[in-house]
N, C-alpha and C positions, 0 to 999 in steps of 0.2 A: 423483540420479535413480536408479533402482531398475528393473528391466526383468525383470517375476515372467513366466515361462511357463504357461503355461494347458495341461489335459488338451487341449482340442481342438487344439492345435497354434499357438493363437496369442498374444500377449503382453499382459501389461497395464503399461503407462509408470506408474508413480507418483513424481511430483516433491514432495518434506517438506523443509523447511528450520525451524530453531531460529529463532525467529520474537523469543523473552523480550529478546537481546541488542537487536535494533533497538526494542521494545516499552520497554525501561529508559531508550534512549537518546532516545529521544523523550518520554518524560516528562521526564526530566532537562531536557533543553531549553526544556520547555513551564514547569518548577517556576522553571529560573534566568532566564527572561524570554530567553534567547540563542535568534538565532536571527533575525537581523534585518541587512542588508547595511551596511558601514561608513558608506553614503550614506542607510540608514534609508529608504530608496526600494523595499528587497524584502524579503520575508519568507519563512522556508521555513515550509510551511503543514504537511508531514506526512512523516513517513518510511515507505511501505509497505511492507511484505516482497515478496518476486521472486513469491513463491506466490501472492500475496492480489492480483497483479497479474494473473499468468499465470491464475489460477483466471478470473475479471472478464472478461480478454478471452475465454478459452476459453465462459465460459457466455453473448456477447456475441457468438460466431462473428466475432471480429475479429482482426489480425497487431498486434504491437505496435507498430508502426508506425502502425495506425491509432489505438491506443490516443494514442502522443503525438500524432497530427494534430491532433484534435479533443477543444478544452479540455473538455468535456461529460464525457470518460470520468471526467476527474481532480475535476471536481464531483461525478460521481454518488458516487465512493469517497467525499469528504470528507465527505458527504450522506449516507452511511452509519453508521447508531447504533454497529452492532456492531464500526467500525472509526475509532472518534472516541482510542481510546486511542494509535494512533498519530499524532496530531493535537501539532502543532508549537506554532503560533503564534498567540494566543488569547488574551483576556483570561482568557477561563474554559478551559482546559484540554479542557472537554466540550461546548464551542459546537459548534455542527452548524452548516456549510456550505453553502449556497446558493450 
């Protein structure tokens, strides 16, 4: 997190995180089929970055608390084109989520 000063006196928060390392690891996942509970009963479905969460609720005016309440947030991500390459578990690697 990053806290730039502003001429008028006030601040702008910018929170950046390196995104590539969870983006390789989740391919990875999705290439070697891993990724599925010893009981074969769960699946991890996607690894998102803290940003691409924290962005989601901020433009969602929601706490991330409400984020896990309600399974609907974590559909709408997976339901998301421009966010399928962190997508886990999948026959096709670029299956889009419903």
């Amino acid at each position: 997190m990053a806290i730039i000063p502003q001429n008028d006196g006030g601040v702008v928060i910018s929170e950046s995180q390196d995104v590539e390392p969870i983006l390789e690891y989740a391919k990875e996942r999705a290439r070697s089929g891993s990724g599925v509970s010893p009981s074969g009963e769960m699946r991890e479905l996607a690894h998102f970055p803290d940003v691409i969460v924290l962005a989601y609720c901020k433009s969602r005016g929601i706490d991330f608390g409400q984020f896990m309440h309600d399974p609907q947030h974590v559909k709408n991500l997976l339901a998301d084109p421009a966010l399928r390459d962190f997508q886990v578990w999948a026959n096709n690697p670029h299956k889009t989520w419903r």
